[in-house]
C-alpha positions in Angstrom: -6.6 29.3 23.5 -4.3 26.6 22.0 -2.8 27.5 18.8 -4.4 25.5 15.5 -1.7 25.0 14.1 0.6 23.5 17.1 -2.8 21.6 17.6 -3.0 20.1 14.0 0.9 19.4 13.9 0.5 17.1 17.5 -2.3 15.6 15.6 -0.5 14.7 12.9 3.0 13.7 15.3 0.3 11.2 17.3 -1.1 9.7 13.8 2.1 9.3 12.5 3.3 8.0 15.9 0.0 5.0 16.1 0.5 4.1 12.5 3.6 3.2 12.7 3.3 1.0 15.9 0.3 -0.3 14.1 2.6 -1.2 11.0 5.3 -2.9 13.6 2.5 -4.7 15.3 1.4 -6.4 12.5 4.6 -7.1 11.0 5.1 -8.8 14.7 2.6 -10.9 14.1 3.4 -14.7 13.1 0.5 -16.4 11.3 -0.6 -19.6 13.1 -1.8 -21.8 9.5 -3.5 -24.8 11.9 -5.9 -22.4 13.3 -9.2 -22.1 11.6 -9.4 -18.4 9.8 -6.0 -17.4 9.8 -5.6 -17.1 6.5 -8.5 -14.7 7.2 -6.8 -13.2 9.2 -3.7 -12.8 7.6 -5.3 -11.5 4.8 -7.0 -8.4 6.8 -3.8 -7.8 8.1 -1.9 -7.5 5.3 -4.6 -5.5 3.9 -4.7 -3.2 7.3 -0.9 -2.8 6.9 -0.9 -1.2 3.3 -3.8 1.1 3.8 -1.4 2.7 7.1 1.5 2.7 4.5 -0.8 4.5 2.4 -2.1 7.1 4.9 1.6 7.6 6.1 2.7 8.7 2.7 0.2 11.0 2.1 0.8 12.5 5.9 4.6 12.6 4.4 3.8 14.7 1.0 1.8 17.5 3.3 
């Protein structure tokens, strides 16, 4: 049986790990202004980006 607590630190190492290739992605992304919704889009985005900031800092004061 797999130990909970190696299990729960892998966890955390993978959410860590996704977050910040989400943050990277997005900050990757260029805005395209002529297309209809991108400011939309950019918007969500931005919005996407500081709630994974958000859940990485409180995954860094655990």
């Amino acid at each position: 049986m797999p130990d909970p607590s190696t299990t729960k630190s892998s966890s955390r190492t993978q959410l860590v790990r996704e977050l910040k290739e989400l943050i990277a992605a997005i900050d990757r992304r260029v805005p395209r202004i002529e297309r209809a919704g991108e400011a939309l889009i950019a918007r969500e985005a931005a919005a996407l980006k500081a709630r994974a900031v958000k859940r990485l800092a409180e995954l860094d004061n655990r």
